[in-house]
N, C-alpha and C positions, 0 to 999 in steps of 0.2 A: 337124025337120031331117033329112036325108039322112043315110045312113053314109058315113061314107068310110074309105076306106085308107090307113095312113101307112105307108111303108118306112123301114127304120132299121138302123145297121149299126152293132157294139155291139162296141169290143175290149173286150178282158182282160189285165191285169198278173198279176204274181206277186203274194198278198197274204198277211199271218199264216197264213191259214184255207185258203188254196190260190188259185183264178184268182178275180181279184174286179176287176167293169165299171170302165172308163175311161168318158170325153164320150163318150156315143152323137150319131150323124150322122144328119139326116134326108136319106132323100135320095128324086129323084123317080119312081124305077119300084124295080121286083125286078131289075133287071139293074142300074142302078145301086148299088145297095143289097148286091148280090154282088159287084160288080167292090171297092164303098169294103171291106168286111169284108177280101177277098183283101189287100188293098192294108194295111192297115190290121194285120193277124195278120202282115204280112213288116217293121211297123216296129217300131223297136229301143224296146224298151223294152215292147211287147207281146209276148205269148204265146202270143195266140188271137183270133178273132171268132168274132161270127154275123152275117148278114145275118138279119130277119127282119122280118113285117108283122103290124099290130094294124087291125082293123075294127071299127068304131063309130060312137057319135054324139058328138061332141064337145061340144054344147049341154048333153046329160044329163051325160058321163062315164063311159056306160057303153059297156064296150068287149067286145069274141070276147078267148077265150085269144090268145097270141101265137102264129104260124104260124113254125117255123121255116124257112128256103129255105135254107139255107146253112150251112156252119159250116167254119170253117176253124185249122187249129193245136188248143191245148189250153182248150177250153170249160169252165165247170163239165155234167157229167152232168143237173142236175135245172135245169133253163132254165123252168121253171112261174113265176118271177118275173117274166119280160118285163114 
């Protein structure tokens, strides 16, 4: 099977331990996927996004690190989880 690319835009609450993910959003390009994060870091109850993209193959499972495009408000610093 092919790789493909999935965008996704990923807020963040206040958590014990500091900013920790909300429902991440699929969405369907990079400009999508930055406008939902912006959008998404200005509602109430969040604190931050990222927009960001995973490449792979979804038949294996095996995926690239996550690309970050974006970030917007308070992120956690080490995003190596995506």
């Amino acid at each position: 099977m092919a790789d493909v690319t999935y965008y996704v835009a990923l807020p963040f609450g206040t958590g014990d331990d500091g900013p920790e993910p909300r429902e991440a959003v699929e969405c369907i390009s990079a400009s999508a996927a930055i406008l939902q994060a912006e959008r998404m870091a200005r509602t109430e109850g969040h604190i931050g996004a990222v927009a960001f993209s995973r490449t792979g193959d979804p038949g294996s499972g095996e995926f690239a690190d996550a690309v970050v495009l974006l970030s917007f408000g308070v992120v956690p610093d080490d995003l190596s989880e995506l």
